[in-house]
SEFI-842079 format. One record per residue (C-alpha): residue in three letters; x, y, z. Coordinates in Angstrom, 2 decimals. Example, Ala and Ser with C-alpha at 12.3 -4.5 7.8 and 13.67 -1.06 7.14 Angstrom:
<guvexs>
<guvex><aa>ALA</aa><east>12.30</east><north>-4.50</north><up>7.80</up></guvex>
<guvex><aa>SER</aa><east>13.67</east><north>-1.06</north><up>7.14</up></guvex>
</guvexs>
This chain:
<guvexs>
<guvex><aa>UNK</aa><east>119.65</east><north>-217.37</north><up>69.57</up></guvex>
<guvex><aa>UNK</aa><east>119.27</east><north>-217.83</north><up>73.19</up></guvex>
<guvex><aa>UNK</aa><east>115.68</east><north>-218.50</north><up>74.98</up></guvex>
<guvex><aa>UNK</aa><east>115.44</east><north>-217.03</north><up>78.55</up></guvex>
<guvex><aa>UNK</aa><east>111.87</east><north>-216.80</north><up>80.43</up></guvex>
<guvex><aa>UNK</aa><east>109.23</east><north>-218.94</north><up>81.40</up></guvex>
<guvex><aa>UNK</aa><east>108.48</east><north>-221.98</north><up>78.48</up></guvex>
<guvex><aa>UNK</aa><east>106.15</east><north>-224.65</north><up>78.85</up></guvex>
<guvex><aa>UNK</aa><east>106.47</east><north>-227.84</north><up>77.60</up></guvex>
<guvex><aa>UNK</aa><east>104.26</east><north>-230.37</north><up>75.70</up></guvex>
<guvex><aa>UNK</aa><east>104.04</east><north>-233.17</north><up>74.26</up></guvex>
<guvex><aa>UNK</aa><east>101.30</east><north>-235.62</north><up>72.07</up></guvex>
<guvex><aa>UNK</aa><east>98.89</east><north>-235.73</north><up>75.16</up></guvex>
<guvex><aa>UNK</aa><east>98.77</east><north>-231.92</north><up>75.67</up></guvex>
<guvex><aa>UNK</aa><east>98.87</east><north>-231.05</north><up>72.34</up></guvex>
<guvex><aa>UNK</aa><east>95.92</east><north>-233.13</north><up>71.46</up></guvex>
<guvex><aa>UNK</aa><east>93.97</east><north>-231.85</north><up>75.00</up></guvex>
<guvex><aa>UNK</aa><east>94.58</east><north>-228.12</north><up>73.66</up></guvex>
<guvex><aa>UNK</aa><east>93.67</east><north>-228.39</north><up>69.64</up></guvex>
<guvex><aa>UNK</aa><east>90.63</east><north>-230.32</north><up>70.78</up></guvex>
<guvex><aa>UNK</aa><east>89.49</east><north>-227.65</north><up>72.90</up></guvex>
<guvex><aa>UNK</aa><east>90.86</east><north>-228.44</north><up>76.61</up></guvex>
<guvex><aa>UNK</aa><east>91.34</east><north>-225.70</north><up>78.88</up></guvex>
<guvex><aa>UNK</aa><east>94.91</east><north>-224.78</north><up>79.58</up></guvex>
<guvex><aa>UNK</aa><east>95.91</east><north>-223.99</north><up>83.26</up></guvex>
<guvex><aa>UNK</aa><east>99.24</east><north>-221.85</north><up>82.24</up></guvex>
<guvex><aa>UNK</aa><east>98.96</east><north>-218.96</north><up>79.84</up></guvex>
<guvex><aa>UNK</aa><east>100.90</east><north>-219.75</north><up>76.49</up></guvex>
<guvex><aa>UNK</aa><east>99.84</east><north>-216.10</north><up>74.90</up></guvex>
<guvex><aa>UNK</aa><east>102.34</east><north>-214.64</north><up>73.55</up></guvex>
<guvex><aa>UNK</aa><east>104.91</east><north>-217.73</north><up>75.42</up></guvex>
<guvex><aa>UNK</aa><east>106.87</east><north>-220.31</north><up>74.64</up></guvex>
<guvex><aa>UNK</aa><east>105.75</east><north>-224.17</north><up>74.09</up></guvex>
<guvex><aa>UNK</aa><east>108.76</east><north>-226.79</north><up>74.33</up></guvex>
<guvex><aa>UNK</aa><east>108.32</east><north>-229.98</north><up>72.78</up></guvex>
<guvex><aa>UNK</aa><east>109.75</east><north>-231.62</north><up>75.56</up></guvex>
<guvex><aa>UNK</aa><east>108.99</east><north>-234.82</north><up>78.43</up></guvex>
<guvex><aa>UNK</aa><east>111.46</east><north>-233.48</north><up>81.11</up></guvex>
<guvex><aa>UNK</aa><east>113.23</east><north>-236.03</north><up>83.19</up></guvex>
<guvex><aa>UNK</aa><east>112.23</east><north>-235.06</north><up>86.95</up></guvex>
<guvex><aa>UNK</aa><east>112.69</east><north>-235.54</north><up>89.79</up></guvex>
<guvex><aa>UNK</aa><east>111.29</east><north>-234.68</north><up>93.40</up></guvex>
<guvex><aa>UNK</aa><east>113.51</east><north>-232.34</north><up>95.97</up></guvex>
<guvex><aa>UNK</aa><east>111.08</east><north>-233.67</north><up>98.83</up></guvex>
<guvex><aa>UNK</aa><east>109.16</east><north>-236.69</north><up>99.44</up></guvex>
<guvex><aa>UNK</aa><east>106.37</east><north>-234.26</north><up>98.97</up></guvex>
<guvex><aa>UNK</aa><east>107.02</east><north>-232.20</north><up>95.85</up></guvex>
<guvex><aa>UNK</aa><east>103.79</east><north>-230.41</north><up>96.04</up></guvex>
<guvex><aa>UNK</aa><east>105.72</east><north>-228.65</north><up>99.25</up></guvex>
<guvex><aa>UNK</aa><east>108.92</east><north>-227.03</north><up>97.52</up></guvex>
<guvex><aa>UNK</aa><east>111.23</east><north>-226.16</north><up>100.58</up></guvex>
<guvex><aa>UNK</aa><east>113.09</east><north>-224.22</north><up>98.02</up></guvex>
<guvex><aa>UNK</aa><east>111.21</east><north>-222.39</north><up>95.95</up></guvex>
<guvex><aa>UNK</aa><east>112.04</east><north>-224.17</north><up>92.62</up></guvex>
<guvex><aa>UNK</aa><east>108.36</east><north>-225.88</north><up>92.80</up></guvex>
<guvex><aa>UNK</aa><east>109.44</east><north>-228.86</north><up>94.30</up></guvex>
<guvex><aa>UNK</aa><east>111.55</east><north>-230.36</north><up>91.63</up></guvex>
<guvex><aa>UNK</aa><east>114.62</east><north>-230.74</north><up>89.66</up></guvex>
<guvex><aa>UNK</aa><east>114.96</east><north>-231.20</north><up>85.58</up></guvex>
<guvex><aa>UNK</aa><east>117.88</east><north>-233.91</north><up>85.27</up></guvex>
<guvex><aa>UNK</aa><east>116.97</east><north>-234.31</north><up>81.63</up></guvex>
<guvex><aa>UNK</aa><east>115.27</east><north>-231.59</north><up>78.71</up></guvex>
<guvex><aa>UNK</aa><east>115.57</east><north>-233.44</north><up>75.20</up></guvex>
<guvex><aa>UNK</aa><east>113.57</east><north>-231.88</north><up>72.71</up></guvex>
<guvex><aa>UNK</aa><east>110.58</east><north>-234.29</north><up>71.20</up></guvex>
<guvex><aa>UNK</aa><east>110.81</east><north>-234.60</north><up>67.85</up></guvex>
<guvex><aa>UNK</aa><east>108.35</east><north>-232.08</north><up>66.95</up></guvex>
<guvex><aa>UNK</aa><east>106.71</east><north>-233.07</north><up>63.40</up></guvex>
<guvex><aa>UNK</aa><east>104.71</east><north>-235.77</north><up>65.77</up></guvex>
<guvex><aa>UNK</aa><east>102.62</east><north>-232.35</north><up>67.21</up></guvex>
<guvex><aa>UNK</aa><east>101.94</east><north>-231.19</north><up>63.36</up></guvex>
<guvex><aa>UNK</aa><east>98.70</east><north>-232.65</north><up>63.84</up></guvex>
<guvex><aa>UNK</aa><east>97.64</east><north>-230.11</north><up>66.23</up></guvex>
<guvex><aa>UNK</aa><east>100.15</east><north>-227.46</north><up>66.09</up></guvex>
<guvex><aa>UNK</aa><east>98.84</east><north>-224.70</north><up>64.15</up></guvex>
<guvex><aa>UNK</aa><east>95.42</east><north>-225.34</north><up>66.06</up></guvex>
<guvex><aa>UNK</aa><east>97.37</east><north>-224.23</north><up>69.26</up></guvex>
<guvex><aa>UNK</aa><east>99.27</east><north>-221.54</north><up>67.81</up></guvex>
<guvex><aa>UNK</aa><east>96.33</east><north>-219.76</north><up>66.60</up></guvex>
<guvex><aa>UNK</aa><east>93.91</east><north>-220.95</north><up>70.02</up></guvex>
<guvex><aa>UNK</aa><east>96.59</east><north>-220.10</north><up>72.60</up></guvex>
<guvex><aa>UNK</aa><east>98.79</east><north>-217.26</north><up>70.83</up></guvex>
<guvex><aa>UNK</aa><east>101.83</east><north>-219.19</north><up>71.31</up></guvex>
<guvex><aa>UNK</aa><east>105.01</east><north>-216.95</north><up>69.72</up></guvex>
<guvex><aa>UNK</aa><east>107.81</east><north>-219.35</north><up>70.12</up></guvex>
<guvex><aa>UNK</aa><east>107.77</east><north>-223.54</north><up>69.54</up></guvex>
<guvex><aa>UNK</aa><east>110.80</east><north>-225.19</north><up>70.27</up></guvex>
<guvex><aa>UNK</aa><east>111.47</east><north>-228.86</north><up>69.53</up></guvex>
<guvex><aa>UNK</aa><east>113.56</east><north>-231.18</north><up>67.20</up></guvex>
<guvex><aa>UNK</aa><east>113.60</east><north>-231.73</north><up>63.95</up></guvex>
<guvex><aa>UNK</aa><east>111.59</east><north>-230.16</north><up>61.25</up></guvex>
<guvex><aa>UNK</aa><east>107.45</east><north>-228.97</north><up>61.21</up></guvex>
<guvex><aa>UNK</aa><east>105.37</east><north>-229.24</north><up>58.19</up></guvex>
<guvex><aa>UNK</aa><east>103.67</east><north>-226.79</north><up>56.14</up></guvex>
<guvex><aa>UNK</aa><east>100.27</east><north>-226.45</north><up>58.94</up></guvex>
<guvex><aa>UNK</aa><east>102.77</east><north>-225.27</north><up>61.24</up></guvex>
<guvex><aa>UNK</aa><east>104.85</east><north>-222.88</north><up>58.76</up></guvex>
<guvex><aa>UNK</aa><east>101.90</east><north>-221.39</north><up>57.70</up></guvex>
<guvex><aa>UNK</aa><east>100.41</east><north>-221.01</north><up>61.68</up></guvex>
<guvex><aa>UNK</aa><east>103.87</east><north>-219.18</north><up>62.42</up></guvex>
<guvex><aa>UNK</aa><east>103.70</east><north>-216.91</north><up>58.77</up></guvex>
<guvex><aa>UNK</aa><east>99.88</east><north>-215.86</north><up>59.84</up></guvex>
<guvex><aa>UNK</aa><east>99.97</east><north>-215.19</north><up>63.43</up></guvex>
<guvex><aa>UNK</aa><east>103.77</east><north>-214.28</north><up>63.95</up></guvex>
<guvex><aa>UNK</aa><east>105.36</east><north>-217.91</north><up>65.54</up></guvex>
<guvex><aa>UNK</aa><east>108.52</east><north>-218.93</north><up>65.44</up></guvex>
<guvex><aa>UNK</aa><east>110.02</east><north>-222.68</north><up>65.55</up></guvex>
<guvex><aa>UNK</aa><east>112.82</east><north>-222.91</north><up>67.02</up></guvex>
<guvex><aa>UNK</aa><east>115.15</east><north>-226.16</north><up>66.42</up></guvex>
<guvex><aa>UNK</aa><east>116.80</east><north>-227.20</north><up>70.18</up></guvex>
<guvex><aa>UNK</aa><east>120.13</east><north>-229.55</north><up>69.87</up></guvex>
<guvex><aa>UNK</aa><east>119.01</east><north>-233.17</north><up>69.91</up></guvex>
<guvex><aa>UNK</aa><east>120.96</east><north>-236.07</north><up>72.43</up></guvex>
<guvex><aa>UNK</aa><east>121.89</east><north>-232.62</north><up>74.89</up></guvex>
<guvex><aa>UNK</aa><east>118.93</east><north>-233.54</north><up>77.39</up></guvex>
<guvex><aa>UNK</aa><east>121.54</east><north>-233.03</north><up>80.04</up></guvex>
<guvex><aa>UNK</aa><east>122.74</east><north>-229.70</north><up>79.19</up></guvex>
<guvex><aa>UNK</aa><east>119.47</east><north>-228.55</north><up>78.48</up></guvex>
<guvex><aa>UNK</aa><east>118.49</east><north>-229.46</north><up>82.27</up></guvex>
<guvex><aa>UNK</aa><east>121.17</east><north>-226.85</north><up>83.57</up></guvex>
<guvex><aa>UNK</aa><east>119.31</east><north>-224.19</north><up>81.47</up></guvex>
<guvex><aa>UNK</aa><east>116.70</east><north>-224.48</north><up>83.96</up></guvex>
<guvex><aa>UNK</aa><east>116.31</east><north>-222.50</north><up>86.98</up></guvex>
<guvex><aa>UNK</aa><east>113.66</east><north>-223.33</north><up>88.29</up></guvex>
<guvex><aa>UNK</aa><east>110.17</east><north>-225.65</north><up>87.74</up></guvex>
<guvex><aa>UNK</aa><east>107.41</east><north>-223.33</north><up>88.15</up></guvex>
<guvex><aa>UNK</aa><east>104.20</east><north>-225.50</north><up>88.33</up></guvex>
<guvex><aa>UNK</aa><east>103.09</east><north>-228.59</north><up>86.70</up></guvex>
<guvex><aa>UNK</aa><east>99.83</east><north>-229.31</north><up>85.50</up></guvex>
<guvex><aa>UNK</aa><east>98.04</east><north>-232.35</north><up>84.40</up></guvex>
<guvex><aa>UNK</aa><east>100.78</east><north>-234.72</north><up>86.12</up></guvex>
<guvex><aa>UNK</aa><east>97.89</east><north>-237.05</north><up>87.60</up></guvex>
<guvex><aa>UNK</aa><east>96.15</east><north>-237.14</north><up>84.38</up></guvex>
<guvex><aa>UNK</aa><east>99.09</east><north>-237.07</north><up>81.53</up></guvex>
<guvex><aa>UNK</aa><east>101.90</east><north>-238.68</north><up>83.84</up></guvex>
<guvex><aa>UNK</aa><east>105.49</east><north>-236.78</north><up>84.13</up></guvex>
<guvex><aa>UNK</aa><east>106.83</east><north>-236.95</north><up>80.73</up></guvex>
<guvex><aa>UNK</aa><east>103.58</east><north>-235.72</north><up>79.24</up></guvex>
<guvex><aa>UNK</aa><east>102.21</east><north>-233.42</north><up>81.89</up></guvex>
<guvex><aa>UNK</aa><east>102.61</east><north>-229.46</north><up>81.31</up></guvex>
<guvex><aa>UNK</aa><east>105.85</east><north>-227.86</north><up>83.11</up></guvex>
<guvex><aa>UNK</aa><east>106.35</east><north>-224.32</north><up>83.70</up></guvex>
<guvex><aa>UNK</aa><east>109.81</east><north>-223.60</north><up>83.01</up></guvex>
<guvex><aa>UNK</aa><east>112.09</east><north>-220.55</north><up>84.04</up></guvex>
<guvex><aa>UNK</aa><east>115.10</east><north>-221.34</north><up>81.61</up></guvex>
<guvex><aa>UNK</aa><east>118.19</east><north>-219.17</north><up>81.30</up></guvex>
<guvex><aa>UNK</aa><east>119.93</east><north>-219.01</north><up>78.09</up></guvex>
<guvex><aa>UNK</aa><east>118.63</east><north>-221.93</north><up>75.90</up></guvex>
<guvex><aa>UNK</aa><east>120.52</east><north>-222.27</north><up>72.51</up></guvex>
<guvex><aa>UNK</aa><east>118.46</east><north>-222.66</north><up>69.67</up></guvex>
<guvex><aa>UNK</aa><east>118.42</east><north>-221.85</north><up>65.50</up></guvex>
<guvex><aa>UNK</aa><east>115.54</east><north>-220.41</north><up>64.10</up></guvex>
<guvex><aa>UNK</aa><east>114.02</east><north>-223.30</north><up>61.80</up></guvex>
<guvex><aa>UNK</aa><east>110.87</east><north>-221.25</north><up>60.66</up></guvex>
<guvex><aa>UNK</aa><east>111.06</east><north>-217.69</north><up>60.92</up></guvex>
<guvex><aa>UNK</aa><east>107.49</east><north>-215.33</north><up>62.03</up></guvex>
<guvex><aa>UNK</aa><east>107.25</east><north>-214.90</north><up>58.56</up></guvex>
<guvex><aa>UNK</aa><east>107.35</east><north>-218.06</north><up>57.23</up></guvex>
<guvex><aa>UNK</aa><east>110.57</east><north>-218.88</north><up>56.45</up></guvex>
<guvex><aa>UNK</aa><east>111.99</east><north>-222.49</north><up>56.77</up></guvex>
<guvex><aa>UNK</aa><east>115.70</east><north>-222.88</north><up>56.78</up></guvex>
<guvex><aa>UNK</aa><east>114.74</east><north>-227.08</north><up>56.41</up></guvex>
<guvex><aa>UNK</aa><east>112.92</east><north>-225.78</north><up>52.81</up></guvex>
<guvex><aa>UNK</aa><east>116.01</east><north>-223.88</north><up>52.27</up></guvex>
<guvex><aa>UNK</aa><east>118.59</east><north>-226.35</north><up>53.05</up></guvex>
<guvex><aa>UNK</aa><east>116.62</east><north>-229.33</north><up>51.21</up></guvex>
<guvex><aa>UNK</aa><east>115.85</east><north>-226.67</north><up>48.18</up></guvex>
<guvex><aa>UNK</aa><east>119.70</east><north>-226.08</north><up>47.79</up></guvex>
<guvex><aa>UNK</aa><east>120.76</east><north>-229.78</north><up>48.46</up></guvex>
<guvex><aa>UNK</aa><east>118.82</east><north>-230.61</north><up>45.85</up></guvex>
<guvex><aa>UNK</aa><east>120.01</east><north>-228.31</north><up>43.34</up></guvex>
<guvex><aa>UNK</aa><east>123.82</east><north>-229.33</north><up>44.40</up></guvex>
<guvex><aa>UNK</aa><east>123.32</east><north>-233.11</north><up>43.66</up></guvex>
<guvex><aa>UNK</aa><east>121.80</east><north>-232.35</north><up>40.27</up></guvex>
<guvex><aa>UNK</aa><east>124.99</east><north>-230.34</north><up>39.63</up></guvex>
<guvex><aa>UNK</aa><east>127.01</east><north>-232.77</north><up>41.45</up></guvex>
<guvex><aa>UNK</aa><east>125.08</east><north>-235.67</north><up>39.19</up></guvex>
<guvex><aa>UNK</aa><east>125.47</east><north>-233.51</north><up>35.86</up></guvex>
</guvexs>
């Protein structure tokens, strides 16, 4: 599937601010949160003046995080912030597949070691919030991406294609074994 629209991205820092109960400056209802520490950086010596409109920066680099390190909090945030889509690397655990079965989330797996081609997804850096606080890789980006690839890992209701592949892997090396 293909993501297009404003995402924001998060990582450990954020995620922990939000399930705690921080305040979050961008709206995530019914958005998209990115598991993701962009590589960015400034279009003026002053990127809090964009000349350009693109909010004073540029995304060189957009790896996914590997996501199961926000399992701790993720299902707080889904339910909190009425996130719909979650996009990261690598699997989630069952807090999170539940979160996306009872309040209609998705998880979305993003191609790992593509940070590059990621970047030229992005159009254009919105805001960012909590740079001061969280530093660049952990601070909140708004995002106006174009055309993100991505597989659905855990479907709105539940679902988990890594269940499903592990579930039949498993039943082909006990036939494989005998």
């Amino acid at each position: 599937m293909r993501v297009s629209g404003r995402v924001c991205t998060g990582r450990d820092r954020l995620h922990k601010h939000l399930a705690e109960g921080g305040a979050c400056p961008a709206d995530l209802r019914d958005g998209a949160l990115f598991h993701c520490g962009p590589v960015v950086v400034p279009l003026s010596p002053d990127p809090a003046q964009p000349s350009d409109g693109r909010g004073g920066w540029r995304v060189v680099a957009a790896g996914p995080t590997t996501s199961i390190r926000e399992e701790p909090y993720m299902a707080r945030v889904i339910e909190r912030f009425g996130v719909r889509v979650v996009i990261g690397k690598g699997g989630m655990g069952e807090a999170t597949r539940a979160a996306c079965a009872r309040f209609g989330c998705v998880y979305l797996q993003a191609v790992g070691g593509a940070a590059a081609l990621i970047a030229q997804r992005i159009k254009r850096v919105a805001q960012v919030h909590f740079l001061e606080e969280f530093g660049a890789t952990e601070a909140l980006w708004e995002l106006d991406i174009e055309g993100l690839e991505a597989v659905v890992g855990i479907d709105a209701s539940g679902r988990s294609l890594y269940d499903e592949v592990r579930d039949a892997s498993a039943m082909r090396l006990r036939r494989l074994l005998g």
